[in-house]
C-alpha positions, 0 to 999 in steps of 0.5 A: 506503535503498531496494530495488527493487520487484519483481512478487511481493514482500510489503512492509509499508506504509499501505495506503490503503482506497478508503473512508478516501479518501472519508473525507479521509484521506491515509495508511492506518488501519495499516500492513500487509503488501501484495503488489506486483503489478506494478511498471512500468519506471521514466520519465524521473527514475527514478519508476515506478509500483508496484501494492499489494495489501493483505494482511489477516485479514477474509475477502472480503466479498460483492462483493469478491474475494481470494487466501487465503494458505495457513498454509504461506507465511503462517509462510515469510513470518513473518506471524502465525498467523491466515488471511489474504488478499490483497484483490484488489479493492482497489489502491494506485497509489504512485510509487516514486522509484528513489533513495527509498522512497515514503511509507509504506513501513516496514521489514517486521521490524527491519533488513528491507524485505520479508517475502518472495515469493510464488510465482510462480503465487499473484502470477499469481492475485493479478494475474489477480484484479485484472485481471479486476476492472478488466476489470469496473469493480470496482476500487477504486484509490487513487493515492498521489502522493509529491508531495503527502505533500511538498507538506503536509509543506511546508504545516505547516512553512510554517503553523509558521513564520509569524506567522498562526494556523495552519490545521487539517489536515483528514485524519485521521492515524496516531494515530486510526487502528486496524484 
C-alpha cells in the first residue's frame, strides 16, 4: 500500500527530533501527525524526497518558530481538542519509494493514511517559515534513510541467525518512548 505525498498533506509518522538524534536514536519518541511540505519529483528508481513538519501541542519555545493550527481545522482534521502547532524549525527528510510507504509512516485513524489538507495558504506559511529558518542557518533536519532501517533490520536478523552472542542495538526503541 501506498499514496503519493503531496505538498500540504497531514500523515501520522515518528517524527524524529534533532535532540533524539543526538541521543542515538533511530526512530521518533511517538508517532504523531506531521505536515508534508514538499515533495520532490521522484529520481531515477521512483525514490523521491519528502519533507515533514511535526504537529504538536508544546507552544515554540524561545528560538524556535511555528504556525498554530487553528481550532476550526484541528477538529476538520479529526485531531484531538487541545491547540497545536506545526514546529517549523524542525524537518525530517524521508525517501518515499513510490511503490513503499517509508518506515514510519502509520495509518492517520483505522482504514486511512492521512488526516487531511491544510489550506493552501496555511502549507505557504508552514513552507515559508522553514524557509526563512534555513535561509538563517537555524534549521534543524534530520535525514531519515530507508536504507539504513533495512540494513539494521537485516543485522538483527543475521545477529539471530548465527551461532555468536548477539550484539546490543544501542538505539533506543519504540517502547522507552513517551512524549
Amino acid at each position: 500500500m501506498s499514496f503519493e505525498p503531496k505538498p500540504g498533506l497531514v500523515i501520522r509518522f515518528d517524527f524524529l527530533w534533532k535532540e533524539e538524534e543526538s541521543a542515538g536514536h533511530t526512530d521518533g519518541r511517538k508517532d504523531r501527525p506531521c505536515a508534508i511540505i514538499l515533495a520532490t519529483k521522484p529520481k531515477e528508481g521512483g525514490i523521491r524526497d519528502v519533507i515533514l513538519c511535526p504537529i504538536t501541542h508544546s507552544p515554540p519555545h524561545e528560538g524556535e518558530s511555528a504556525v498554530d493550527i487553528p481550532v476550526k481545522l484541528a477538529r476538520h482534521l479529526k485531531l484531538d481538542d487541545e491547540r497545536s502547532w506545526i514546529k517549523t524549525h524542525q524537518i525530517n527528510t524521508v525517501e518515499w519509494d513510490e511503490n513503499r510507504l517509508p518506515f514510519g509512516v502509520v495509518p492517520a485513524h483505522k482504514g486511512q493514511w492521512v488526516f487531511g489538507q491544510l489550506p493552501q495558504s496555511m502549507g505557504k506559511q508552514v513552507f515559508e517559515q522553514v524557509k526563512a529558518n534555513l535561509d538563517r542557518k537555524h534549521l534543524r533536519n534530520v535525514r531519515r534513510k530507508n536504507d539504513l532501517y533495512f540494513k539494521e533490520a537485516r543485522q538483527n536478523t543475521k545477529e539471530v541467525d548465527s551461532d555468536k552472542e548477539p550484539e546490543k542495538n544501542h538505539s533506543k526503541g519504540k517502547d522507552e518512548r513517551s512524549r
